[in-house]
BAPAMAR-52062 format. One record per atom (N, C-alpha, C): residue number from 1; residue in one letter; x, y, z. Coordinates in nm, 2 decimals, padded with zeros to 4 digits. Layout:
<recs>
  seq  type      c1      c2      c3
  NUM     A       X       Y       Z
...
</recs>
This chain:
<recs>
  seq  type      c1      c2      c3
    1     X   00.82   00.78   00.97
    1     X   00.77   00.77   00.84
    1     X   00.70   00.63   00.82
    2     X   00.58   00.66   00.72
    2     X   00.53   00.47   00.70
    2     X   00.53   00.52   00.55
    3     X   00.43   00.39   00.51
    3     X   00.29   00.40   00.40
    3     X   00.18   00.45   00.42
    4     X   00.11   00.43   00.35
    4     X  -00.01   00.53   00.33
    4     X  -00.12   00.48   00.23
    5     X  -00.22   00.42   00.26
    5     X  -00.31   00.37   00.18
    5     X  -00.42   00.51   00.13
    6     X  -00.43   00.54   00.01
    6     X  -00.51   00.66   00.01
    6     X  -00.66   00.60  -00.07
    7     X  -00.72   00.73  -00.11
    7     X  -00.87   00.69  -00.15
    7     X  -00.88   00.61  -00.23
    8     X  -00.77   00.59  -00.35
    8     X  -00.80   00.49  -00.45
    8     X  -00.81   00.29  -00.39
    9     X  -00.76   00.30  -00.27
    9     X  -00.88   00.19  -00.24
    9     X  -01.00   00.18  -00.17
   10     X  -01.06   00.33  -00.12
   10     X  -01.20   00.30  -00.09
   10     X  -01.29   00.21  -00.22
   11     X  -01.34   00.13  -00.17
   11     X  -01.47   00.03  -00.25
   11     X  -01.39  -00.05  -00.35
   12     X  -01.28  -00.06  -00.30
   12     X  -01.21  -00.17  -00.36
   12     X  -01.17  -00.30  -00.31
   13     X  -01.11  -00.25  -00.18
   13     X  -01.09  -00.29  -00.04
   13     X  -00.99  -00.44  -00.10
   14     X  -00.92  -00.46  -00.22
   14     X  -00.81  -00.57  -00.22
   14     X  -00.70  -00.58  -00.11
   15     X  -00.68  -00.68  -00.04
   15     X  -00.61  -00.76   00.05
   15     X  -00.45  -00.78   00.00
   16     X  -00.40  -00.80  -00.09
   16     X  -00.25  -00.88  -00.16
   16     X  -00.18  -00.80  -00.09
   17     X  -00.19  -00.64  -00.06
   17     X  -00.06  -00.61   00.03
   17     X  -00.06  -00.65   00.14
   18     X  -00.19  -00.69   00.25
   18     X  -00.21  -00.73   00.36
   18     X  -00.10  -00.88   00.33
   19     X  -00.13  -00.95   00.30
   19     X  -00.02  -01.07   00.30
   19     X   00.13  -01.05   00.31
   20     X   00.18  -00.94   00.28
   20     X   00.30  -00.95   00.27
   20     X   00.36  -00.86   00.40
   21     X   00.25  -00.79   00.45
   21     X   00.31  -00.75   00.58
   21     X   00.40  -00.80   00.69
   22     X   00.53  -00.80   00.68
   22     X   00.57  -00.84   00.80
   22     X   00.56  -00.88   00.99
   23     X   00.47  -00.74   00.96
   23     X   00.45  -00.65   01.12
   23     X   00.33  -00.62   01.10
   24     X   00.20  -00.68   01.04
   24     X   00.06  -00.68   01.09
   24     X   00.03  -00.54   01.09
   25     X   00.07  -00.44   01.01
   25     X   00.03  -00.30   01.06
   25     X  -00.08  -00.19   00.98
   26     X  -00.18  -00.32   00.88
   26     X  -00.28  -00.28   00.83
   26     X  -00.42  -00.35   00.91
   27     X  -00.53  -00.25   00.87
   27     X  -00.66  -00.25   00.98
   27     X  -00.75  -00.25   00.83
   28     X  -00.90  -00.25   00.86
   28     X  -00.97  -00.24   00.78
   28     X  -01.13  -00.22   00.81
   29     X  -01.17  -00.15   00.72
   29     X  -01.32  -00.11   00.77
   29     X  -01.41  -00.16   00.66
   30     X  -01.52  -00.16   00.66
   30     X  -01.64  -00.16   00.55
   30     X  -01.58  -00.14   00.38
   31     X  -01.50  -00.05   00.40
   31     X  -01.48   00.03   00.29
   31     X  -01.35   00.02   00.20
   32     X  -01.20   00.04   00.29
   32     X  -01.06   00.03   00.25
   32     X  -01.03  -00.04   00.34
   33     X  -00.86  -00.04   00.36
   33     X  -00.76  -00.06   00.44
   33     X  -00.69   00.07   00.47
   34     X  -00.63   00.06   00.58
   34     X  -00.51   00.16   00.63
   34     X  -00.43   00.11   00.71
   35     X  -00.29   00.24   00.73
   35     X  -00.17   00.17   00.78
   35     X  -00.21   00.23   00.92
   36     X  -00.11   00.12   00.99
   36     X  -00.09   00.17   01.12
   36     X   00.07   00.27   01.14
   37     X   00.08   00.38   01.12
   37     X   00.18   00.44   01.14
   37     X   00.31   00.39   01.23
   38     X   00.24   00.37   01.32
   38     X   00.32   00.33   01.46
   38     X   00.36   00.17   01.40
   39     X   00.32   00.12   01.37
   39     X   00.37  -00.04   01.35
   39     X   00.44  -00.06   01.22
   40     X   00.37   00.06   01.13
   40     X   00.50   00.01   00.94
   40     X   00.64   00.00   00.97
   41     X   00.72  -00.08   00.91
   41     X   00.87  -00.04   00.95
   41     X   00.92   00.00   00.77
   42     X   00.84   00.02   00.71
   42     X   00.91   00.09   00.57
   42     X   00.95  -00.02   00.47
   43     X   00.89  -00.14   00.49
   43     X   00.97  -00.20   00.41
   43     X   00.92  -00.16   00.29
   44     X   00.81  -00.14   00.25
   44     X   00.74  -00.10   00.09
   44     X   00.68  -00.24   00.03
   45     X   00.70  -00.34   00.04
   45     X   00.62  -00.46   00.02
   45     X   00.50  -00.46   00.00
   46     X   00.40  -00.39   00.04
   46     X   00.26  -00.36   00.03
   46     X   00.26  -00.26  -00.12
   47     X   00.32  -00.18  -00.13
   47     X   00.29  -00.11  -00.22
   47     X   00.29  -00.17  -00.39
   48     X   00.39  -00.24  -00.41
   48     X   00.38  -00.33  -00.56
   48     X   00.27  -00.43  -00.59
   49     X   00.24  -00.41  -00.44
   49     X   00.14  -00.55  -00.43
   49     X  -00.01  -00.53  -00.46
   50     X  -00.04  -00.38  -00.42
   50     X  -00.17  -00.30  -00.44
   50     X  -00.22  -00.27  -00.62
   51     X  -00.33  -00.38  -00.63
   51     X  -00.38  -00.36  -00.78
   51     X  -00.42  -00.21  -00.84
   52     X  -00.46  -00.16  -00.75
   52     X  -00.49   00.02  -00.75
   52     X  -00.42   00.12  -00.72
   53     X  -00.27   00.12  -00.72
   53     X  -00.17   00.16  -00.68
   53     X  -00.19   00.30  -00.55
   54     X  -00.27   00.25  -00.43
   54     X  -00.34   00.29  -00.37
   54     X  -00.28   00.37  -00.25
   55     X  -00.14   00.31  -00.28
   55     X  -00.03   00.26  -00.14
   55     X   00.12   00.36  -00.21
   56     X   00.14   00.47  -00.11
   56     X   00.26   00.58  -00.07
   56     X   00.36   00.55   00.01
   57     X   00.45   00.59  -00.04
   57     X   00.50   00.69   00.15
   57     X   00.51   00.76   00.16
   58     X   00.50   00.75   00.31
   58     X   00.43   00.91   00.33
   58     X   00.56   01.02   00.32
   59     X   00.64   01.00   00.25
   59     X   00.74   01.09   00.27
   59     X   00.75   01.12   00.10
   60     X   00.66   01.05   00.00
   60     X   00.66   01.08  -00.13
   60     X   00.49   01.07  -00.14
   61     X   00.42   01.14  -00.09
   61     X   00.29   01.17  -00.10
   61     X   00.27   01.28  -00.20
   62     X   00.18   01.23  -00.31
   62     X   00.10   01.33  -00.40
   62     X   00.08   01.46  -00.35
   63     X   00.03   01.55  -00.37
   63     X   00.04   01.69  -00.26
   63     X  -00.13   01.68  -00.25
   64     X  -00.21   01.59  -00.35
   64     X  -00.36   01.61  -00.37
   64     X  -00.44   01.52  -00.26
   65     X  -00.32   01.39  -00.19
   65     X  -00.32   01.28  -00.08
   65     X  -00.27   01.32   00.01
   66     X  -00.16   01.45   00.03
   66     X  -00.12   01.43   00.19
   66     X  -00.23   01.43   00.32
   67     X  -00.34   01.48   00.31
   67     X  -00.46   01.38   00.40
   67     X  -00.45   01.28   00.45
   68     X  -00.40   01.21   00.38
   68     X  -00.44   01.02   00.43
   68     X  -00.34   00.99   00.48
   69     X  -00.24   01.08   00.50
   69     X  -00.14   01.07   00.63
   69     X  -00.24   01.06   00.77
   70     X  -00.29   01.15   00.78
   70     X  -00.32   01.19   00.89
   70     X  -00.48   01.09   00.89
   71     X  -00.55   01.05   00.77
   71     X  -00.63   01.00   00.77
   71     X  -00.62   00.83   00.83
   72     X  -00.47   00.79   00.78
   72     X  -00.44   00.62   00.83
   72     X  -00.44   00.60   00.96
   73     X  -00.37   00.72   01.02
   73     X  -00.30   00.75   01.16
   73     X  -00.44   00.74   01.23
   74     X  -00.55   00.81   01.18
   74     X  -00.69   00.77   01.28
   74     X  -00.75   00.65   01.26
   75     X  -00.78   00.60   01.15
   75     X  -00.92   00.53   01.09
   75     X  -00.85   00.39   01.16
   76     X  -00.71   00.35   01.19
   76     X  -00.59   00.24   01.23
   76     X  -00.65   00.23   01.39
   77     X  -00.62   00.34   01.43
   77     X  -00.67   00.32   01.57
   77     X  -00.82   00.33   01.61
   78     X  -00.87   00.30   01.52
   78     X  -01.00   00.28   01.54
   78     X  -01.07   00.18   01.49
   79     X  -00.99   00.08   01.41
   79     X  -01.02   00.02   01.30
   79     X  -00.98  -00.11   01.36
   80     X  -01.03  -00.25   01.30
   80     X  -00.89  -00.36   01.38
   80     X  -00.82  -00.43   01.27
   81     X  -00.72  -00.50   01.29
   81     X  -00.62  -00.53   01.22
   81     X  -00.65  -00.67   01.14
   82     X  -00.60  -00.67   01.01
   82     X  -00.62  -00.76   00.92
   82     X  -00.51  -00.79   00.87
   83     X  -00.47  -00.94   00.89
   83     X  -00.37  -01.00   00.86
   83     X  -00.37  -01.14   00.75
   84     X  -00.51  -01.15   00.66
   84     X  -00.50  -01.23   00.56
   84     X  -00.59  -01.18   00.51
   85     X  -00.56  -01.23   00.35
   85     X  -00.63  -01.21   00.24
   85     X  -00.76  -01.21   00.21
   86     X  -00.87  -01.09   00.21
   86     X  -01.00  -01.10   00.20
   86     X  -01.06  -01.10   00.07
   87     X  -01.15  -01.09   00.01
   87     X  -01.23  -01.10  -00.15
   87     X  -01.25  -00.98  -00.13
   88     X  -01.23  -00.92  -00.24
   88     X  -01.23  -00.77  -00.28
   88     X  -01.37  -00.73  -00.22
   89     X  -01.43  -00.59  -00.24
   89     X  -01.55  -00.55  -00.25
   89     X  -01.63  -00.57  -00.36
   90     X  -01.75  -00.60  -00.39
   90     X  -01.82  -00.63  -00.51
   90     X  -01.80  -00.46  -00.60
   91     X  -01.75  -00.51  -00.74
   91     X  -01.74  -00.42  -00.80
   91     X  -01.58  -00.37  -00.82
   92     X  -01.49  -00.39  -00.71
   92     X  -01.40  -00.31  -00.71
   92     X  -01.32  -00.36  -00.83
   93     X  -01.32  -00.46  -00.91
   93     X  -01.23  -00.47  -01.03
   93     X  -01.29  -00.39  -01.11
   94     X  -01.41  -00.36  -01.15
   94     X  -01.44  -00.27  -01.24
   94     X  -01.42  -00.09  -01.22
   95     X  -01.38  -00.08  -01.09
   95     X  -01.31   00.07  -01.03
   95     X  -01.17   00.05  -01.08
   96     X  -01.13  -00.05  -01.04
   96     X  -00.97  -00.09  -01.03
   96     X  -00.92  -00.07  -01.23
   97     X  -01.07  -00.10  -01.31
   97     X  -01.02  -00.03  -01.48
   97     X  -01.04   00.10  -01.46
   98     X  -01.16   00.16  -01.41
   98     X  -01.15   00.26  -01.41
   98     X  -01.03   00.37  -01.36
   99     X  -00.96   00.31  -01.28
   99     X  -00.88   00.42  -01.21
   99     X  -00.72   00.38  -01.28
  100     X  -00.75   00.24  -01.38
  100     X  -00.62   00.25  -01.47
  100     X  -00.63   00.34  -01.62
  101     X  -00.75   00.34  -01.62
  101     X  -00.77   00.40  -01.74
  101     X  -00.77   00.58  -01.75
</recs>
């Protein structure tokens, strides 16, 4: 079992959970973040940390997100690993009202 970064951070791409990872087991592309399956050890520390409450586990997945199970598990191994804090995507605080509102 891990976490699970789902769509609500494409084009947002906020970093704050990356910092608190223990075990380095987020990657990142153009767009989001995702977990590395094989490396989360469950602590959940990423997930309070995500402004877009973006971040699961995958054992309490939405039924509309169980996808991004299987979505982290690829885009991770293909992706490389990011272990500090980046500057959001341009725009993404104005998604980040949108998807609280």
């Amino acid at each position: 079992m891990a976490y699970v970064v789902t769509d609500s951070c494409r084009g947002c791409r906020y970093t704050e959970c990356v910092t608190v990872c223990p075990v380095e087991c987020f990657h990142l592309d153009a767009q989001m973040t995702y977990i590395d399956p094989e490396n989360c050890i469950d602590c959940g520390g990423c997930a309070p940390m995500c402004p877009v409450s973006a971040i699961h586990p995958s054992w309490q997945m939405p039924a509309d997100k169980i996808e991004w199970v299987a979505i982290n598990r690829l885009r991770a191994a293909e992706t490389p690993v990011v272990n500090a804090k980046l500057p959001p995507l341009p725009g993404a605080d104005e998604q980040a009202k949108g998807l609280a509102s």
